[in-house]
N, C-alpha and C positions, 0 to 999 in steps of 0.2 A: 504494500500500500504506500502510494507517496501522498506527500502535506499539501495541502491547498494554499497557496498562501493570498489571502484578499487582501487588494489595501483600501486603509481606511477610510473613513470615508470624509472628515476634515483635511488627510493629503498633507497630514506634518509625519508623512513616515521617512527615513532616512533609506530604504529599501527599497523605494522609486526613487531616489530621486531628488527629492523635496528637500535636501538638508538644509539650505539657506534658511527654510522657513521656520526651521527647526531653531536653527544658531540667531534668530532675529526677537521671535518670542523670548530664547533665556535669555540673549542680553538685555531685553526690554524689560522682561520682568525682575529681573536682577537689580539693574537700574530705579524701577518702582520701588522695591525692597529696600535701598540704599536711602533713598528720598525718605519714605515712611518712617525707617530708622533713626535717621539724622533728624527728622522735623520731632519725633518722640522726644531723643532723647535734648534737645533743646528746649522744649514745653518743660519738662522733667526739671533740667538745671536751673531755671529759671523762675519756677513755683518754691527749689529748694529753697535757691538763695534770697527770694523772699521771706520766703517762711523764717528763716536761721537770721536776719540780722535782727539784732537786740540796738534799740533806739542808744545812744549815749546819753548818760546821767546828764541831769543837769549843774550845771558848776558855773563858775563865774569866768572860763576858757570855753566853754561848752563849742560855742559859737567858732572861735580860733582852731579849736581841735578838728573840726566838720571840717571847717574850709580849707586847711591846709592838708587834712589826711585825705578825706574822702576826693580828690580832684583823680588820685590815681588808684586807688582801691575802696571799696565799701568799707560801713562799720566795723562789720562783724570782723574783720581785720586785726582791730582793734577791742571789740569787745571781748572776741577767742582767748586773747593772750594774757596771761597774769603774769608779770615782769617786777621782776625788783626795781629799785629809783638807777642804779647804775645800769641795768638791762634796758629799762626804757631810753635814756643818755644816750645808751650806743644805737640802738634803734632810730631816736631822731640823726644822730649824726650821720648813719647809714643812709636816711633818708634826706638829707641835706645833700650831700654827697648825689644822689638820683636825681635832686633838681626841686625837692619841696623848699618851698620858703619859709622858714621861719627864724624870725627875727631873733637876734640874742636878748631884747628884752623881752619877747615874752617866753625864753626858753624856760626858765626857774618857774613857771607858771602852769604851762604845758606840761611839765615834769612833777610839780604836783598834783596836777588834775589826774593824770595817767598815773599813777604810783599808786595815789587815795584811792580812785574808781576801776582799778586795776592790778593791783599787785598782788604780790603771791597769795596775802591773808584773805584775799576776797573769794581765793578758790571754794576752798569747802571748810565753812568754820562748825566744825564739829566739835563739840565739848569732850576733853578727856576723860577717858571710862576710870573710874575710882578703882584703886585696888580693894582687895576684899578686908585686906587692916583698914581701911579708913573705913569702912562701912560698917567696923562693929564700934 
């Protein structure tokens, strides 16, 4: 007994013939795929990083702090980071160095505001657990 072979009846068979039509659908659809992806995962990054920035306190640099940090990066930049007064220091000077502006009078300023609404103690102030001699 031999095989019958029919071709199909849309004619994307590569057995007549038809390959082009074949190699034109998966580039196309590949390309769709690529599109739908990248448009996702942009909607996705972009609800994140609304979602995640945390507003800056308000302080008496509040104002200073916005305008000089956020021209090249968002808050949460600056909200993420809990820095000691020397860590923040090198941080403006890093960024001084990149082209932000800020003035030497209001550095000692900016350095308080960032150190108090920012540093290390503001991570997680959990109260120390009592030994079991203090508790009797």
């Amino acid at each position: 007994m031999t095989a019958i072979r029919l071709r199909p009846y849309h004619g994307n068979s590569t057995l007549w013939g038809d390959s082009n039509r074949l190699e034109a659908v998966s580039s196309w659809g590949s390309a769709l795929f690529d599109k739908v992806l990248l448009a996702g995962f942009l909607i996705a990054s972009f609800s994140l990083a609304g979602a995640q920035t945390k507003p800056l306190p308000p302080g008496p640099v509040q104002a200073k702090v916005k305008a000089t940090c956020t021209q090249c990066h968002n808050a949460a930049r600056i909200t993420e980071q809990h820095l000691t007064r020397q860590e923040w220091s090198t941080e403006l000077d890093k960024m001084v160095n990149l082209g932000a502006d800020v003035p030497d009078a209001d550095r000692a300023a900016l350095l308080n505001y960032l150190s108090k609404n920012f540093g290390p103690e503001k991570v997680g102030k959990a109260t120390p657990k009592k030994s079991s001699e203090e508790t009797k």
